[in-house]
C-alpha positions in Angstrom: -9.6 30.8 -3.4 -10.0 28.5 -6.5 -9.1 25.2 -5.7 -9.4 22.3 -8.2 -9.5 18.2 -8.2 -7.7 16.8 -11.1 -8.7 12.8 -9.9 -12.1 12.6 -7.8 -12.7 9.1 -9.3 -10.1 8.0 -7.1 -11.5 8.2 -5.0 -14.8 6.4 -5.9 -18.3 7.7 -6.7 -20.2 7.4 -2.6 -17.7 10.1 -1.0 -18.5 13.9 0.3 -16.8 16.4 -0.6 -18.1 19.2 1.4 -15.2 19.0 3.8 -13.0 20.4 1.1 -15.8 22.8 -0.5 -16.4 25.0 2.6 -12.9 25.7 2.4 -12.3 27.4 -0.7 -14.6 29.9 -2.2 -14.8 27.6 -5.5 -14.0 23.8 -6.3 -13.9 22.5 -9.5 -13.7 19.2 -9.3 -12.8 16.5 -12.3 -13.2 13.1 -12.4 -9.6 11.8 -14.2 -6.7 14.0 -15.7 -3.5 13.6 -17.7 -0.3 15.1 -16.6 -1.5 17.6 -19.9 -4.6 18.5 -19.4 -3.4 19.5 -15.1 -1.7 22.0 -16.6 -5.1 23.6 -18.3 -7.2 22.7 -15.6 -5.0 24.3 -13.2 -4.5 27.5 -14.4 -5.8 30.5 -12.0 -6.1 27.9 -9.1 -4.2 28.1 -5.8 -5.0 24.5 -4.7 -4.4 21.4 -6.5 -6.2 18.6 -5.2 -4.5 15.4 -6.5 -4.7 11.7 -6.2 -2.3 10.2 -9.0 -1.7 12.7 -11.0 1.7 13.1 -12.4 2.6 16.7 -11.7 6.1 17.4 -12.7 8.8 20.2 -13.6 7.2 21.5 -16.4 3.9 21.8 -15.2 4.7 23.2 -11.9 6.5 26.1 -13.5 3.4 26.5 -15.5 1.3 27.4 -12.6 2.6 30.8 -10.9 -0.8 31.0 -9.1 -0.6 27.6 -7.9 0.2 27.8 -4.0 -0.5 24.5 -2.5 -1.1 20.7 -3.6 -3.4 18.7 -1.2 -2.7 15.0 -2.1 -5.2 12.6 -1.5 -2.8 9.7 -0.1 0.3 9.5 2.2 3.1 8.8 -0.8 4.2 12.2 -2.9 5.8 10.3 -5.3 3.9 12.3 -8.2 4.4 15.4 -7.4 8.1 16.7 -8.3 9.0 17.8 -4.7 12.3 19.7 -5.5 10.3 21.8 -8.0 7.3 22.7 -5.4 9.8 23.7 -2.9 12.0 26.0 -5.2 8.7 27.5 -6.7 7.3 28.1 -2.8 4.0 25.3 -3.3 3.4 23.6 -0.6 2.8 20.1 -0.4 0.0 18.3 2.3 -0.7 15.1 2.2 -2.9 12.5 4.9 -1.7 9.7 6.4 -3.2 7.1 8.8 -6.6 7.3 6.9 -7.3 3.9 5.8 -5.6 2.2 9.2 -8.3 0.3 10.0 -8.9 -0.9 6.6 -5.5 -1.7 5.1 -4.2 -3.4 8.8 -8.0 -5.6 7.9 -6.8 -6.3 4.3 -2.6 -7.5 5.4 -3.9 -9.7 8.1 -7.0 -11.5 5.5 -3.8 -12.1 3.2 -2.2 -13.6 6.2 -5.4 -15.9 7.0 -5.6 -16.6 3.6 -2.6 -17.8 3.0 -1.8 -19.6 6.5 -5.2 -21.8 5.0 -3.7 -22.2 1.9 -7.1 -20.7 0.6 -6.4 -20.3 -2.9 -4.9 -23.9 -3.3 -8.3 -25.3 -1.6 -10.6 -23.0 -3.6 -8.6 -24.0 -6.4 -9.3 -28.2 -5.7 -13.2 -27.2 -4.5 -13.7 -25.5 -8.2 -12.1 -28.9 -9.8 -13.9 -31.2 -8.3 -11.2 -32.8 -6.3 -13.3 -32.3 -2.8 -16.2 -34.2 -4.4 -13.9 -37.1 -5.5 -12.7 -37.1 -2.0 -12.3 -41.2 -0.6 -13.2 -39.4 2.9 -15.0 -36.2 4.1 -12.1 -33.4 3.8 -9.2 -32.3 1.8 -6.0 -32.1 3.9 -3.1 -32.2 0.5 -1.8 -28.4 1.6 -0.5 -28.4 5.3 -1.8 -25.2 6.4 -0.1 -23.2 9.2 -1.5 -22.2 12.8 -0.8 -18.9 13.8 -1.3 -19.3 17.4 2.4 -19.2 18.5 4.3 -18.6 15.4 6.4 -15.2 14.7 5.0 -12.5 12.9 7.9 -10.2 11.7 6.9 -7.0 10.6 8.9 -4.2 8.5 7.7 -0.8 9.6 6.3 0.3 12.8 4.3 3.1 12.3 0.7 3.0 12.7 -0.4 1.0 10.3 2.5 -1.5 11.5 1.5 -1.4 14.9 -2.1 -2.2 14.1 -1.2 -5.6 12.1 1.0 -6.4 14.8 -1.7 -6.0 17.5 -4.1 -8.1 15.5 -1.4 -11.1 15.0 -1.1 -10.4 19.0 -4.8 -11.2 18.9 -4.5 -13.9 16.9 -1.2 -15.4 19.5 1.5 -14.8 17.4 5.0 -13.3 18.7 5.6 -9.9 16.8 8.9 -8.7 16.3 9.7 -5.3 14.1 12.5 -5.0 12.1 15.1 -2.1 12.4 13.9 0.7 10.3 15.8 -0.1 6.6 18.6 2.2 6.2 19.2 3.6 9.6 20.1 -0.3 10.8 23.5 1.0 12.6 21.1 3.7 14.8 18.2 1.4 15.4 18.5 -1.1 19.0 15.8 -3.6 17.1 17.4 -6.5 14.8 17.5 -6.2 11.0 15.4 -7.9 8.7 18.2 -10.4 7.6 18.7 -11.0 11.5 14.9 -11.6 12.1 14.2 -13.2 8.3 15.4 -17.1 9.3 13.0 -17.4 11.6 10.4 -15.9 11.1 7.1 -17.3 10.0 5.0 -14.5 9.0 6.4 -11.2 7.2 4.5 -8.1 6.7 5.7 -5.3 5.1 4.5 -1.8 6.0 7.2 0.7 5.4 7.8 3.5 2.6 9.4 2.6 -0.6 12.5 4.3 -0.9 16.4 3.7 -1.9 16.9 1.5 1.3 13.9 -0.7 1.0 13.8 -1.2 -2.8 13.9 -4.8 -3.3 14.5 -5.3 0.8 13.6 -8.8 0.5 15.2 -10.2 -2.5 16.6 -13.4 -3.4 19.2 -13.9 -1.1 16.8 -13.0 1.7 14.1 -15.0 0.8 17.0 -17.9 0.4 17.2 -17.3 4.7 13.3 -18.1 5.4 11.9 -20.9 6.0 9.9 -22.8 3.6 6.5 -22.4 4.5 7.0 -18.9 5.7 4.3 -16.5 4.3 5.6 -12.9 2.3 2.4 -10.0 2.9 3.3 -7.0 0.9 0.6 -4.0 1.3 3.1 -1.5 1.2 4.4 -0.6 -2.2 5.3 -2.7 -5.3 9.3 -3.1 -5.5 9.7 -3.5 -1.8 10.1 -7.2 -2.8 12.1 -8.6 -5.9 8.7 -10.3 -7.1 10.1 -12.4 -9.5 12.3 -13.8 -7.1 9.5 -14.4 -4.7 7.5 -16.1 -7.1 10.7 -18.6 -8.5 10.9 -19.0 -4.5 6.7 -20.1 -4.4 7.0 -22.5 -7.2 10.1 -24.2 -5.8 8.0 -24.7 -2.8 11.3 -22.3 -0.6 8.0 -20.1 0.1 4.9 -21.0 2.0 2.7 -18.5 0.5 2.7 -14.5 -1.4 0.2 -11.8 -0.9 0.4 -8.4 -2.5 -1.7 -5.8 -2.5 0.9 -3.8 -4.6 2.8 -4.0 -7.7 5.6 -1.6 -9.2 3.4 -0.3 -12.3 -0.3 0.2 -11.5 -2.2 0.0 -13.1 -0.2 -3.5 -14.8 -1.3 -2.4 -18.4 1.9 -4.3 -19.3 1.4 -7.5 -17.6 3.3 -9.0 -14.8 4.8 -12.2 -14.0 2.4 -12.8 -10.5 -0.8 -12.2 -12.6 0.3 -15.1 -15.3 0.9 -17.1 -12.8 -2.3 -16.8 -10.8 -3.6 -19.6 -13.6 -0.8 -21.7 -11.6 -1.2 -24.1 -8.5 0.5 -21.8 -5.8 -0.4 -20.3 -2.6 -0.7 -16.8 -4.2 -3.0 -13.9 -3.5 -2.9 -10.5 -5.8 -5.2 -8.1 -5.0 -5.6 -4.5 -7.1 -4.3 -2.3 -4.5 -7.7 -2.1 -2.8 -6.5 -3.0 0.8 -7.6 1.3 1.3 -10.7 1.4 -0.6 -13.3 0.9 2.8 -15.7 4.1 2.6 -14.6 5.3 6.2 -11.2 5.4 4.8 -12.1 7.1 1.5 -14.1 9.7 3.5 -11.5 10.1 5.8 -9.3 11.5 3.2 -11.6 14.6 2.3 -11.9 14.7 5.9 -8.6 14.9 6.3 -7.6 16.8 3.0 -10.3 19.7 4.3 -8.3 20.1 8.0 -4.9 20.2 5.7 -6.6 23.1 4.2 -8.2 25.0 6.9 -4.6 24.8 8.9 -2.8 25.6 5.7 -4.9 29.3 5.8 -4.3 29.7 8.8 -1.0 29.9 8.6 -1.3 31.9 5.2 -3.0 34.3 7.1 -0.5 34.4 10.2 -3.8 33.0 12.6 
């Protein structure tokens, strides 16, 4: 069985692949690859193993031998799932590998922000500390977590981890209904939970329900020094509306991990306005990239494999 990696830069150059090479009889493995070149690189393969890589209609149909895509994430977006299922490929993808590491990266946005971090670096790296008339800075109230509410969209287990470390931390955790299934779901919706809540955290799929889930009129209900965490997907918040709401000080603080176009080759409004004075954190959608969790995808990708034959072969 050939099986072949179209992206193993993805997935950074310290990780071990010999989870996925004993099972297939040969692995040829590239480091980056257009949606063009998958289609060349793919041919006489049975396994695609795929990060980013855009494969679609057309190059689906290309691949009669293809039987199975192993991608190296939990979202499917790239791959062109109607097509895969009418063509018989199967499609296997990991989830709760980077747990530990993306649940570590929402609550250091949270801490961040609570501390208004980037405003104090910000007045530290001007000077403004050393002009100081007494020992401290104190112009940007920051915000105690210790008994404030941590709302949280998305209770799976990533969800559940940030809320057990705001738990830690003292904070009240509530989860919001699941988006789009509000009139089935017991728990309060997030316009319900959104007025007070001082902490949100977002942690749920992006899909028709939860595009734009906390938009203007949303954000109009929070408080004004409630914090916005976003390590989810980019979209799930209207950004530009978040941002108006930071500069008008009717938000406390943003952190995302994501944005709607990654990479941003064409810009985006919260990266010109990092140069600003506002409680704002982006990070390059790194809140995965710890090396347990990037080896925990072969790990993870080799045991999507082995059970995959298995069931091929009726075992």
């Amino acid at each position: 069985m050939k099986a072949v990696i179209l992206d193993a830069a993805s997935l950074g150059p310290d990780i071990d692949l010999s989870a996925i090479r004993d099972q297939v009889e040969t692995l040829e493995v590239h480091e980056a690859s257009t949606t063009e070149q998958s289609r060349q690189r793919l041919t006489g393969a049975q396994v695609a193993i795929v990060n980013k890589v855009v494969l679609d209609a057309a190059t689906l149909e290309a691949l009669p031998e293809l039987k199975l895509i192993c991608v190296l994430a939990t979202g499917t977006n790239n791959i062109d799932m109607t097509s895969a299922e009418r063509l018989g490929i199967a499609v296997r993808n990991v989830t709760a590998y980077g747990t530990a590491s993306v649940a570590q990266h929402s609550l250091m946005l949270i801490l961040a922000l609570a501390n208004r971090l980037p405003l104090y670096q910000r007045d530290v790296a001007t000077g403004r500390w050393n002009e100081s008339p007494f020992f401290c800075l104190m112009d940007h109230g920051t915000l105690q977590l210790e008994g404030k509410h941590l709302v949280i969209v998305g209770q799976g287990e990533l969800g559940s981890r940030v809320a057990a470390l705001g738990e830690a931390f003292g904070m009240r955790v509530s989860f919001a209904a699941r988006p789009g299934n509000e009139g089935n779901d017991t728990r309060p919706g997030i316009t319900e939970l959104a007025p007070e809540a001082d902490v949100i955290s977002l942690h749920c799929p992006l899909t028709d329900a939860t595009r734009h889930l906390v938009d203007a009129a949303l954000i109009a209900t929070l408080k004004p020094d409630a914090l916005l965490v976003n390590c989810a997907r980019g979209g799930i918040i209207d950004e530009e509306a978040a941002l108006a709401a930071l500069r008008e000080g009717r938000l406390g603080g943003l952190g995302v991990d994501v944005l709607p176009a990654e990479p941003p080759r064409n810009g985006h409004p919260l990266l010109d306005a990092l140069a600003e004075p506002l409680n704002l954190i982006v990070t390059p959608h790194n809140a995965w990239i710890t090396p347990e969790a990037r080896q925990r995808i072969v790990t993870l990708t080799g045991e999507n494999l082995r059970r995959w034959k298995a069931q091929r072969d009726g075992a």
